[in-house]
C-alpha positions in Angstrom: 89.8 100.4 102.0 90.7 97.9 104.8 91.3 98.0 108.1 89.1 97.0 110.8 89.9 97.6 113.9 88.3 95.7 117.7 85.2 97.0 118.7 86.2 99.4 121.8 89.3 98.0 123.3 92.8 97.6 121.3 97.2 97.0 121.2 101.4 95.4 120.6 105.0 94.8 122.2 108.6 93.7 122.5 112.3 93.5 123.0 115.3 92.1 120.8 118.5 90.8 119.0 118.0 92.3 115.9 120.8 91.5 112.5 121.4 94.9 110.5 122.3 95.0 107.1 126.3 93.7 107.6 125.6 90.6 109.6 126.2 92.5 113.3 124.5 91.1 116.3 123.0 93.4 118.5 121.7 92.0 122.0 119.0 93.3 123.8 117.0 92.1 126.9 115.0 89.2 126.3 112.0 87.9 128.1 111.4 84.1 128.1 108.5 83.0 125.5 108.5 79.3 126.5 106.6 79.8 130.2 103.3 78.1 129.8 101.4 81.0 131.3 101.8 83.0 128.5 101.7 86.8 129.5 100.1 88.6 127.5 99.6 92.2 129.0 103.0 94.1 129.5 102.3 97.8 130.7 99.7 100.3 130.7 99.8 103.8 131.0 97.4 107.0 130.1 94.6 105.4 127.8 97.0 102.3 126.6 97.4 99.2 127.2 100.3 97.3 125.8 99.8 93.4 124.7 102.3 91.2 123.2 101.4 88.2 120.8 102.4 84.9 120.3 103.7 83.2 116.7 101.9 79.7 116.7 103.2 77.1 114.0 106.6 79.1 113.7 108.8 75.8 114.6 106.7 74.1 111.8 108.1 76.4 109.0 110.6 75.4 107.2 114.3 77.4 108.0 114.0 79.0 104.1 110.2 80.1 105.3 111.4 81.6 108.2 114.3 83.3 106.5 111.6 85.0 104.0 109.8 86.0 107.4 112.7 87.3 109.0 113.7 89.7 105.8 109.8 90.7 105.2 109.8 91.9 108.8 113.1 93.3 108.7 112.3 95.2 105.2 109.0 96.7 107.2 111.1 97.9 110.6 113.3 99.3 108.0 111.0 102.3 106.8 109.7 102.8 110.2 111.0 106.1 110.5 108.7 107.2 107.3 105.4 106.6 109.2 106.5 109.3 111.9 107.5 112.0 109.6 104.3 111.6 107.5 102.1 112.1 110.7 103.7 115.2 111.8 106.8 117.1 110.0 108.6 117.8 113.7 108.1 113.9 115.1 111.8 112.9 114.5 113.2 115.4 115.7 111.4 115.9 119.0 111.4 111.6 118.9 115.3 111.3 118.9 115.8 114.6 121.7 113.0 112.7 124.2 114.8 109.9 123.3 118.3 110.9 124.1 117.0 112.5 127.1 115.3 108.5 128.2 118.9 107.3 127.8 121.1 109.5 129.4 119.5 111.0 132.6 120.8 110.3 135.9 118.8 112.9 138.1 115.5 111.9 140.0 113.6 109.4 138.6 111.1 109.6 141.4 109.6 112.6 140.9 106.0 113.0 139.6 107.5 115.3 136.8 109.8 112.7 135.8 106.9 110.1 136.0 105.4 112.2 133.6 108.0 112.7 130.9 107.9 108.6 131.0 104.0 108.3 130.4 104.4 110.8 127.1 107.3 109.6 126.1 105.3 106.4 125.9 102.1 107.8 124.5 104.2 109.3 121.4 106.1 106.3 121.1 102.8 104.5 120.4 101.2 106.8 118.6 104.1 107.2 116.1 104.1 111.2 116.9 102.8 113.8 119.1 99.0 113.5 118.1 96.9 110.5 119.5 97.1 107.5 117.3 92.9 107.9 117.5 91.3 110.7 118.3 94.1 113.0 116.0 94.3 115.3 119.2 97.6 116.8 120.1 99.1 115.0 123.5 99.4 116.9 126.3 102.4 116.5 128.4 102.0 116.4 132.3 104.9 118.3 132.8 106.3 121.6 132.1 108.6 123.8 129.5 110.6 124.5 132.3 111.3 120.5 133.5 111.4 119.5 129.9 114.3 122.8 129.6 115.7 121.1 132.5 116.2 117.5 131.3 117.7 118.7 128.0 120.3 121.1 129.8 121.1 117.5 131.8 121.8 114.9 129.0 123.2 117.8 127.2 120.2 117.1 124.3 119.3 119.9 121.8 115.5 120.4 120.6 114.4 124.5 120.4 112.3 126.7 118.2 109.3 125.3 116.7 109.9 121.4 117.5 110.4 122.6 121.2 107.5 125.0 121.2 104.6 122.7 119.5 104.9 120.5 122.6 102.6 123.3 124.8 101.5 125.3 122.6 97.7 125.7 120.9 99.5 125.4 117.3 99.1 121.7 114.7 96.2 120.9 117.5 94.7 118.5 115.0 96.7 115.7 113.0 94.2 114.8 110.5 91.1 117.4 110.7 87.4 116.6 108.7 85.9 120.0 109.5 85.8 121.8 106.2 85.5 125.4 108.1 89.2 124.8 109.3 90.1 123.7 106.4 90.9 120.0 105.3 94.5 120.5 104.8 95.6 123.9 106.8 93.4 122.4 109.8 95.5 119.1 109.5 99.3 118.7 111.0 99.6 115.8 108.7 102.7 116.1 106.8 101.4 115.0 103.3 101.3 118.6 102.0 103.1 121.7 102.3 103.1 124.9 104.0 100.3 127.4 102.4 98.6 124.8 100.0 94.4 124.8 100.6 92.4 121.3 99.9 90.9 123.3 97.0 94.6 124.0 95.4 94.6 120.3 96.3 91.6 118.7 94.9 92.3 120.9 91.1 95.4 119.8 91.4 94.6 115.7 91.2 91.4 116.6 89.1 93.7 117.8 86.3 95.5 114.3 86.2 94.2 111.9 83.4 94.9 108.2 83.7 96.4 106.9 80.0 93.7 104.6 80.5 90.4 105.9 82.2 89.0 102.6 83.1 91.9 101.9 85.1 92.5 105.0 87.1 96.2 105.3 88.4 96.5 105.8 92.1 97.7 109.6 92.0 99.0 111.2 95.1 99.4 107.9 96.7 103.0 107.9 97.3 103.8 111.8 97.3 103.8 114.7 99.4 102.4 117.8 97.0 104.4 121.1 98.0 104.9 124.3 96.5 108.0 125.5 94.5 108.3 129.0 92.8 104.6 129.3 93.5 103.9 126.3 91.6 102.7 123.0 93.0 104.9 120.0 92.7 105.2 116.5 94.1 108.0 115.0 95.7 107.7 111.2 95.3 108.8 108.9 98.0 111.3 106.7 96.6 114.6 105.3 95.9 116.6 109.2 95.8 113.6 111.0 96.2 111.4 111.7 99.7 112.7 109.3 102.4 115.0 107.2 100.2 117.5 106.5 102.6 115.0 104.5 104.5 113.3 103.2 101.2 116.8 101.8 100.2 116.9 99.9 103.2 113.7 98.8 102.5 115.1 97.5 98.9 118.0 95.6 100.4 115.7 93.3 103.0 113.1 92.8 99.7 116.0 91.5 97.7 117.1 89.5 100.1 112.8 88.1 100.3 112.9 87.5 97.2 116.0 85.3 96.9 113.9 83.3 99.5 110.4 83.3 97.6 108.3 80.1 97.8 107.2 80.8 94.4 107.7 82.2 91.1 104.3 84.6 91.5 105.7 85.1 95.1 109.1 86.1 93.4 107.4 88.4 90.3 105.5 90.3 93.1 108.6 91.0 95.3 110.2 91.9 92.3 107.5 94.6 91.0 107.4 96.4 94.5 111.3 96.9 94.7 110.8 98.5 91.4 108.3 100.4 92.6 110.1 101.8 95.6 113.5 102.4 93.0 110.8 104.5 90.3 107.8 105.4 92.3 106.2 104.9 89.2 102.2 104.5 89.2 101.7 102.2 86.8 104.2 99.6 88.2 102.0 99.8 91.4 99.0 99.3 89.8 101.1 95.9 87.9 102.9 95.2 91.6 99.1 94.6 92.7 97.7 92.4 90.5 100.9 90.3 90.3 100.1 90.0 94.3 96.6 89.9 94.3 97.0 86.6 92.0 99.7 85.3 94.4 97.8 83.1 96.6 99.9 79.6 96.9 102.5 79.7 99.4 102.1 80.1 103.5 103.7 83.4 103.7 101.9 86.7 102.4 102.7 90.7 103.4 102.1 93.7 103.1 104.1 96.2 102.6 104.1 100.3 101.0 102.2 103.2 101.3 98.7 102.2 101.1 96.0 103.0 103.3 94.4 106.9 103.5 92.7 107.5 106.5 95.5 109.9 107.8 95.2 112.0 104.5 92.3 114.3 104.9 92.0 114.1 101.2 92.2 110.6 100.8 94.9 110.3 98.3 98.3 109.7 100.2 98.8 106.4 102.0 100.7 105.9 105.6 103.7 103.2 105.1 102.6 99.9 107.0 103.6 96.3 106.9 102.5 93.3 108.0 103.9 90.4 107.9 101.6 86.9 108.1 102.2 83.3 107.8 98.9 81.0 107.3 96.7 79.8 109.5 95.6 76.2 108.0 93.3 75.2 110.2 91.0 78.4 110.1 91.6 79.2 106.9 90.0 76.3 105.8 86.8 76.5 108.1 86.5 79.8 106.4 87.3 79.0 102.8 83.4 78.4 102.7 82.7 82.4 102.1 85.3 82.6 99.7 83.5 79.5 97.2 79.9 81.1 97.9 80.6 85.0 98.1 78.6 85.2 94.5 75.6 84.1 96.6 76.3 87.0 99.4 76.0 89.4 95.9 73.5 87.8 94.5 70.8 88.0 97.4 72.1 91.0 98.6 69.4 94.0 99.1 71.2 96.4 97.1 70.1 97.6 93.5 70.3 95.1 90.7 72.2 97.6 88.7 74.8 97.7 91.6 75.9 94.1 92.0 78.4 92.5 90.2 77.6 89.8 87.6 80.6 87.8 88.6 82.6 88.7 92.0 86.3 87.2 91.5 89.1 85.7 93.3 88.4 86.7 97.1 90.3 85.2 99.0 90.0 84.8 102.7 92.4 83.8 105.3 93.3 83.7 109.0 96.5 84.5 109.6 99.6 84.6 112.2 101.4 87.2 112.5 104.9 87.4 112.5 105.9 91.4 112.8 103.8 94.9 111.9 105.8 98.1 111.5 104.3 101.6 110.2 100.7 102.7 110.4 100.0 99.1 111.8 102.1 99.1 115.0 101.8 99.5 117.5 98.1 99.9 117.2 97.1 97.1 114.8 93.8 95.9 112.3 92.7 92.6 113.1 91.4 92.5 109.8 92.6 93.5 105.9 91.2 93.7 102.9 93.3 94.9 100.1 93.8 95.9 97.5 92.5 99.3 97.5 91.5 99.6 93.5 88.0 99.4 92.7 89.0 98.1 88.8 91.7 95.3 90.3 89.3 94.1 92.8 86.8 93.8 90.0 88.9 92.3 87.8 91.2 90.6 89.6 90.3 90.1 93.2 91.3 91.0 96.6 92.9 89.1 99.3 90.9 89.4 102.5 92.8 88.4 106.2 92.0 87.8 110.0 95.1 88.2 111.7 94.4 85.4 114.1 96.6 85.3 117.2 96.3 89.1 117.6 92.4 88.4 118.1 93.5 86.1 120.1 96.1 88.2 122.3 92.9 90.6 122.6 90.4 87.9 123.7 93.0 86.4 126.4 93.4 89.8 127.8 89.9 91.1 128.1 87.3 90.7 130.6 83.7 90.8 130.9 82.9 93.4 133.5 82.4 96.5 130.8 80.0 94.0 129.0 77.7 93.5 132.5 77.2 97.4 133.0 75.9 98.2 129.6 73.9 95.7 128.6 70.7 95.8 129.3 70.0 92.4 130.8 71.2 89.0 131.8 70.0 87.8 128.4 72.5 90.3 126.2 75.3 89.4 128.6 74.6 85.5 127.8 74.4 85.8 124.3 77.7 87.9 124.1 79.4 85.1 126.0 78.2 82.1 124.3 78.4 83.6 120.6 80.5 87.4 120.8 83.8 85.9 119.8 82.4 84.1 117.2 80.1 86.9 115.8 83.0 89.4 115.9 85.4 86.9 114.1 82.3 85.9 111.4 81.6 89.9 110.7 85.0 90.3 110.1 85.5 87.4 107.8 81.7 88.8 106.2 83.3 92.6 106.4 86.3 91.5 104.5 85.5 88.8 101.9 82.0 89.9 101.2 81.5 93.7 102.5 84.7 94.8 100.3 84.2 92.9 97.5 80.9 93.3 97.0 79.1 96.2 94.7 80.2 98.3 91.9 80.6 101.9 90.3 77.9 103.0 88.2 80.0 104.0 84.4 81.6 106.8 84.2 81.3 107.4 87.8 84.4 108.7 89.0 86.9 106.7 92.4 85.1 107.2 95.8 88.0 109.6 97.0 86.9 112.0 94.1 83.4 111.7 94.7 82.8 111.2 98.4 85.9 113.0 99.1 86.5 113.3 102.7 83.5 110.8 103.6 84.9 108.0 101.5 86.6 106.3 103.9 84.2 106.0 106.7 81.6 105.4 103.9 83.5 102.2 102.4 83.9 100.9 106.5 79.9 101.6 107.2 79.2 99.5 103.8 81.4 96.6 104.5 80.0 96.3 108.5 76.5 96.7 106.8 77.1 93.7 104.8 78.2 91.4 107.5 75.2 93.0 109.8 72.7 92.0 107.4 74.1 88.4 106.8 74.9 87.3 110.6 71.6 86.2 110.8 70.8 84.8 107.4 70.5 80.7 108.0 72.7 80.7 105.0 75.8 80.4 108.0 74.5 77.6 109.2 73.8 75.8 105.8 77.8 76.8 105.3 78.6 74.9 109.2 79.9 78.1 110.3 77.7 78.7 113.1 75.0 76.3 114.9 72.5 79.2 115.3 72.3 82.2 113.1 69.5 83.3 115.2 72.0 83.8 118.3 74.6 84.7 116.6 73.0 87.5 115.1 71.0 88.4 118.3 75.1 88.5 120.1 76.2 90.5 117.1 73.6 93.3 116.9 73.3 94.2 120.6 77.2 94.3 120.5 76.9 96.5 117.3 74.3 98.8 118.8 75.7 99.4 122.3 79.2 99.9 120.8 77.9 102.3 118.5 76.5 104.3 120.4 77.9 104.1 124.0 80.6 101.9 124.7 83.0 103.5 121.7 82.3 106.9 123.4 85.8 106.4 126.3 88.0 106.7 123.6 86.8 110.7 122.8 87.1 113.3 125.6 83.7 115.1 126.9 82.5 117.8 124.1 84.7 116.2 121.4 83.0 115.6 118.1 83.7 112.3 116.5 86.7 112.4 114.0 88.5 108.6 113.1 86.7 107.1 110.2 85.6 103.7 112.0 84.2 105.2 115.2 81.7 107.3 113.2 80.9 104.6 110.9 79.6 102.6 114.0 78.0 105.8 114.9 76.1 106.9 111.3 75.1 102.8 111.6 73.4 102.6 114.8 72.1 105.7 115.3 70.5 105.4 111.1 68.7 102.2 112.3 67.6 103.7 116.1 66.5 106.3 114.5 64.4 105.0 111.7 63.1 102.4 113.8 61.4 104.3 116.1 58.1 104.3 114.9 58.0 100.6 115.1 60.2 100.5 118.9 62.9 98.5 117.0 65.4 99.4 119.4 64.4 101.3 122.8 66.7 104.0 125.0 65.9 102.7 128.3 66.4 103.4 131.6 67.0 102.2 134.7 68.3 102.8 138.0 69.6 106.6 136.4 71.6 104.4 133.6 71.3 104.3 129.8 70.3 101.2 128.1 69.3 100.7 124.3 66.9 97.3 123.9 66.8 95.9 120.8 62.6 94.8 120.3 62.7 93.2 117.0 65.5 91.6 115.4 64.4 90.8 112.4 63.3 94.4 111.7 66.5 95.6 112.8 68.1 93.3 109.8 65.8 94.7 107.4 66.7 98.5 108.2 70.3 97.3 108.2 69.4 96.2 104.6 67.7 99.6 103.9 70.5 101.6 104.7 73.2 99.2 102.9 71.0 99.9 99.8 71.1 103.4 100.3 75.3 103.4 100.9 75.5 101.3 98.1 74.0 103.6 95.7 75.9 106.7 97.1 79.5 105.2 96.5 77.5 103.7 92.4 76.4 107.3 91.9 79.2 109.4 94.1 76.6 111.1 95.7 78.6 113.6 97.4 75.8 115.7 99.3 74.0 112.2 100.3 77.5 111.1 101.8 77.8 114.2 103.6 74.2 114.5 104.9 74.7 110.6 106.1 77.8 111.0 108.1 77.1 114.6 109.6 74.1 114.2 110.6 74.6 110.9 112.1 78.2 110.1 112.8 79.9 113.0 113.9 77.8 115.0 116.6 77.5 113.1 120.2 74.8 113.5 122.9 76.8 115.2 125.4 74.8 114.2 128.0 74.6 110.4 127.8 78.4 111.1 126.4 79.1 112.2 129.9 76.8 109.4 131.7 79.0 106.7 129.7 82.6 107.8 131.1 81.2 108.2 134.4 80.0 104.6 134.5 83.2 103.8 133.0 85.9 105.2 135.6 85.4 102.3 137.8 87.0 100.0 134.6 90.4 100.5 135.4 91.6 98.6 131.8 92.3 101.3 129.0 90.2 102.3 126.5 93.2 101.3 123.9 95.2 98.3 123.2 98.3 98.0 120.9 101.0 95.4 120.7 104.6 94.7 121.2 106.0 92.4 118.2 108.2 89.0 118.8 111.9 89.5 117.9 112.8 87.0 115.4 116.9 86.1 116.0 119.1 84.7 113.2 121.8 82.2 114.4 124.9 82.6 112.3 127.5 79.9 110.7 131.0 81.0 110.6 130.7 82.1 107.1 128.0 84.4 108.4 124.6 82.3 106.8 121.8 82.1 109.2 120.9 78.2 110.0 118.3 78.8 112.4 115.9 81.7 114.0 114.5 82.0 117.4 111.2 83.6 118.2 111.6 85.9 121.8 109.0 88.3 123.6 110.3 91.6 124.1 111.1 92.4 128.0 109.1 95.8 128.4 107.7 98.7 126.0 110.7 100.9 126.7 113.5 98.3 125.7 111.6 97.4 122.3 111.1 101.2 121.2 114.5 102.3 122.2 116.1 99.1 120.3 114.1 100.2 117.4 115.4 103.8 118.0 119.1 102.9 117.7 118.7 100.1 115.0 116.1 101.4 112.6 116.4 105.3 112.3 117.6 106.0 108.9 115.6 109.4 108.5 116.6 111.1 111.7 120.2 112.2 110.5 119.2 112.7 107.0 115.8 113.9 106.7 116.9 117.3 104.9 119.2 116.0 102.6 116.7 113.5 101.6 114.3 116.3 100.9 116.7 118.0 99.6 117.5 115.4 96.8 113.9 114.9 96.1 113.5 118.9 95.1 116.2 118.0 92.2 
């Protein structure tokens, strides 16, 4: 499990020249990168804001680097269309008729309803479909069947029956829904199953699949959607002639052309697994692609790439498509190389069972990053964080590679404020300690979240993976256990022994009001009033805080205060707090060990899903006066290939997107190889 996302506010952007597969230059408007005041906000709209990011270093890479770069990032744009169709089975088509409608309209563009059609058109363009990219919740369009009727009559654009319909109607409310009494998978408008299959069908179904070898438990359903045929259930794998291989295949050709530009052998073996992966499918030559990657550490330039992580599956066993693509960051890599040659200690004086640490944690490794593109499940809304990969028996045995994508922390930092911090914290004291030490708590909880929080721990024998055990409470488990490591450690001395802070005292004091007033207040904008709380990461800051609130009562760890009619929570005792962090990281330690289903459950329901309406209410009152959006997601650079005569590319150039619009409808026109040929795709995987 990996992604961490920023504390309450998030984002990405651009516009482009892009090179398709036969060497063709396509120009589109570009925005001028070189101005000194870089400009990092570009629109906002609804709940969004949209942020681009800068590639630092990028004229220090070498012109074979940058090729590798430029085909990585070209590889991930190329399965973009996957991502949509997996979130919701009528995205495309209702994508490419609001798209074709954005293009070829020449009525009144002044109009309120007009206005509107812009704003979703935007919101589904970031979300990657119809449902919000967080909260799962269908969009609502401001505007009507009959004005939406009305534009498609106009540009002569076709969308009807059900794609048409789900727009206003009460039906697929939910993209990815956790409440068991609807239903796991029939409540969900994910499209990772089909029509008329149950979460119990579902759950037999991958029970009765053995692993030739048990200790190494093969990643089933990871890279399927399970339908039914003739009454029976089948998979229909997504690769090369199967589900969405005409995009896969595109995929293929920009890896092979990576590879042919790999800094390394191991670099070269890894590239070289995942194309056969995406040609076969084949479990097993995943499980080999990671290792071979995990173990590929030398080199500047590192990806990711496939279908990987699960939070959109209300199972937990099919991953969303995602890439990112990252070049190193030397400087800050190396400041934080320290965890990565001490992470036994972390395990080693961690309060978890003995039985429960590992006797030898192995090759974490831990950089920041810059990062050259995203496409998928990471764009535009991004992690400023990974930790992959996934496997519990290759991270024991092999490792995991743990990232902070660095200048997309930075984008966020440059285009923040301060005001939101001043109304809910309690005093002038919190608000000092956030400024002096928050950046640099958030950055060392990631780095501890990642490297430490991820790696850390173990399965007792013969306990079973965490998404058959813990089910649809794995994932927010797994988040809750890696931010309870880096909780308990901010404000070990230990970090100051390592020269990665000058007070551990501070910074933990910065890090746990931030924690605490995030988890339960500040998070609360992004949910509507009388919402229950559904993504993963929100209700693992929620089951957190409200754990430790709770159980340190007695002792006034933390107090609900308040003053002038406002909401405040006081932290009393620090120290306490960080041993009642430590309680409950022993306790979520030994649910994942034992797969303690019914502990799991208990945990999260009774702490992380439920909201108190009331101060729920107080905190978006207090926060209408913040005009900034609650979300943030980014624009990426366009990276543009100069061509010889005989067509080889001897230099690329590094340009911002002009607007939102230009970059999606560019990747509309250039990157939609599922939109024409979705069926027969299908089609060919049934054979």
């Amino acid at each position: 499990m990996k992604k961490i996302f920023r504390g309450v506010l998030l984002a990405s952007a651009m516009t482009f020249f892009s090179c398709n597969d036969n060497g063709e230059n396509k120009e589109v408007a570009q925005a001028d990168s070189s101005a000194q005041e870089f400009e990092y906000k570009v629109d906002e709209f609804a709940d969004l804001k949209i942020l681009r990011y800068q590639i630092p270093g990028w004229e220090n890479l070498s012109l074979k680097e940058q090729k590798l770069v430029y085909y990585l990032t070209q590889a991930g744009l190329a399965g973009r269309d996957i991502i949509w169709d997996q979130n919701y089975k009528h995205n495309l088509e209702i994508r490419e008729a609001l798209q074709n409608i954005y293009a070829n309209y020449e009525g009144d563009k002044s109009s309120d309803d007009w206005k509107a059609f812009e704003t979703y058109l935007k919101r589904v363009w970031f979300s990657n479909g119809i449902h919000h990219h967080y909260s799962n919740d269908k969009l609502k369009p401001g505007f009507s069947k009959e004005y939406l009727n009305s534009l498609l009559e106009a540009t002569g654009t076709e969308l009807t029956g059900e794609p048409f319909e789900v727009i206003f109607n009460d039906k697929d409310m939910k993209k990815v829904n956790l409440d068991e009494s609807k239903g796991l998978v029939e409540g969900s408008a994910v499209n990772f199953y089909g029509e008329g299959i149950t979460a119990d069908e579902v759950t037999k179904f991958y029970a009765a699949k053995k692993s030739p070898n048990p200790k190494k438990p093969l990643a089933f359903g990871i890279n399927t959607k399970l339908v039914k045929e003739n009454g029976q259930l089948v998979e229909k794998v997504y690769k090369s002639g199967g589900l969405y291989g005409e995009a896969i295949d595109e995929i293929i050709g920009w890896l092979e052309k990576a590879k042919s530009v790999a800094e390394n052998e191991k670099q070269a073996n890894a590239l070289g697994l995942l194309i056969e992966y995406y040609k076969t499918g084949d479990l097993q030559t995943w499980d080999d692609y990671n290792v071979v990657w995990v173990e590929a550490t030398e080199g500047n330039i590192d990806y990711i790439n496939s279908f990987i992580e699960v939070y959109n599956d209300p199972m937990g066993y099919t991953g969303s498509y995602e890439t990112i693509v990252q070049i190193k960051d030397f400087d800050m890599s190396e400041k934080m190389s320290v965890l990565e040659k001490d992470v036994q200690w972390f395990e080693d004086n961690s309060p978890i069972m003995d039985e429960h640490k590992k006797d030898s944690v192995v090759g974490v490794t831990y950089k920041t990053v810059i990062v050259a593109g995203e496409a998928g499940d990471a764009s535009p809304s991004t992690p400023i964080g990974v930790n992959l990969p996934n496997s519990s028996w290759i991270r024991k045995a092999h490792g995991s590679k743990s990232v902070s994508l660095g200048n997309i922390i930075n984008a966020y930092d440059n285009a923040g404020g301060s005001d939101k911090l001043k109304e809910f914290a309690h005093d002038e004291e919190e608000v000092a300690l956030s400024e002096e030490y928050g950046k640099e708590a958030d950055k060392l909880h990631t780095a501890l979240h990642e490297v430490v929080g991820h790696a850390s721990g173990q399965l007792n024998e013969g306990v079973g993976t965490t998404k058959e055990t813990l089910k649809s409470y794995a994932s927010t488990l797994e988040e809750g256990r890696a931010d309870l490591v880096g909780l308990y450690y901010l404000m070990d001395p230990k970090l100051e022994e390592l020269g990665l802070t000058d007070d551990a005292e501070k910074l933990g004091k910065a890090a746990y009001n931030d924690y605490i007033r995030n988890g339960l207040m500040t998070q609360l904008v992004r949910i509507e009033q009388g919402a229950d709380i559904e993504e993963a990461h929100m209700r693992n800051r929620q089951w957190v805080s409200a754990w430790v609130f709770e159980k340190g009562k007695e002792e006034g760890v933390i107090e609900k205060v308040q003053k002038g009619g406002k909401t405040y929570y006081d932290i009393k005792d620090y120290q306490k707090l960080r041993e009642l962090f430590g309680e409950l990281l022993k306790e979520t330690q030994r649910i994942k060990s034992e797969g303690d289903f019914e502990a799991a459950k208990n945990l999260v329901e009774n702490y992380g899903v439920k909201v108190d309406q009331e101060l729920h209410r107080e905190v978006l009152e207090r926060n209408e006066k913040f005009k900034s959006a609650p979300y943030s997601g980014f624009l990426n650079p366009v990276l543009v290939p100069e061509m010889d005569e005989n067509g080889e590319i001897i230099s690329i150039k590094v340009t911002q997107p002009e607007s939102f619009e230009s970059q999606m409808m560019d990747y509309g026109k250039n990157y939609s190889f599922l939109t024409e040929k979705k069926e027969a795709a299908e089609a060919a995987a049934e054979m």
